[in-house]
N, C-alpha and C positions, 0 to 999 in steps of 0.2 A: 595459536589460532583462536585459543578461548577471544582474546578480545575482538574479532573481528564479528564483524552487523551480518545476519541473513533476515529476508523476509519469507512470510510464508500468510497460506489464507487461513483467517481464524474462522475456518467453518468448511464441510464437507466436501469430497470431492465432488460428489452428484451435484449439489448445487453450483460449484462452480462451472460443470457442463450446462447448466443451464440456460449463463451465460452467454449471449452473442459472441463468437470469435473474435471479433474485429475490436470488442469490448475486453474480453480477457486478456487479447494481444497487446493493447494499449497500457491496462495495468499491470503486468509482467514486464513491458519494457521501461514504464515510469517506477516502478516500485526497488526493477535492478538501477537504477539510478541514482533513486534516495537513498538506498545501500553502499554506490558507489561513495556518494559524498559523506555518508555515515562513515565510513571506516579513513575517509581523508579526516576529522578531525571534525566534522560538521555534525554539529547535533540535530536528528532525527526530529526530534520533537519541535524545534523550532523552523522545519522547511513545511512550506504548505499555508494554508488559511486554518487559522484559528478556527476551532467549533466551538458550542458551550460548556463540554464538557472536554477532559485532557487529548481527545484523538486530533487530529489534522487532516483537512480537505485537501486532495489534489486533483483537480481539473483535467479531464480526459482531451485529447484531440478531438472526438470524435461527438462529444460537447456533453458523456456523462461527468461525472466525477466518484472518486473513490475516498474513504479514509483510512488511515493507518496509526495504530498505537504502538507508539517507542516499548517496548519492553528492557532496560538494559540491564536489570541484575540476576535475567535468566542467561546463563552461557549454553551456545551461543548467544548473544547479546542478539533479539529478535525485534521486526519490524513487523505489526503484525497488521494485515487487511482486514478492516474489521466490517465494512461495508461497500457495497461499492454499487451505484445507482447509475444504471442505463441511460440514455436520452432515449426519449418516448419514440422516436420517428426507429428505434432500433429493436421494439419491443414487438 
């Protein structure tokens, strides 16, 4: 099991209740996803839109968007949310 991908939020649980529902739902189900394709054989690091610095954009349904930093030589090998930005109409 060491080699298998989990993600998790790289920052507090209060702040994550912060968060709109509808927004935390959205990246909880995209993030179990890039996990999903993480442990098929897909690198983390390369799904999503480039940033300028090494994390990766992913685009919310609901029209925010979140990033996420590959971690893989922590075991478990982690996905971590390192940001994750509302659409203002949710704020």
């Amino acid at each position: 099991m060491t080699g298998e991908w989990m993600w998790d939020c790289a920052f507090q649980a209060e702040d994550e209740a912060s968060y709109p529902k509808l927004v935390r739902d959205e990246v909880k189900v995209l993030a179990d996803q890039i996990v999903d394709l993480a442990n098929l054989g897909i690198d983390p690091s390369e799904l999503g839109e480039p940033t300028p610095g090494t994390a990766r954009r992913h685009t919310l349904p609901c029209g925010g968007w979140f990033e996420t930093q590959a971690l893989p030589r922590l075991r478990p090998r982690l996905i971590a949310v390192v940001l994750i930005v509302p659409p203002p109409h949710l704020l």
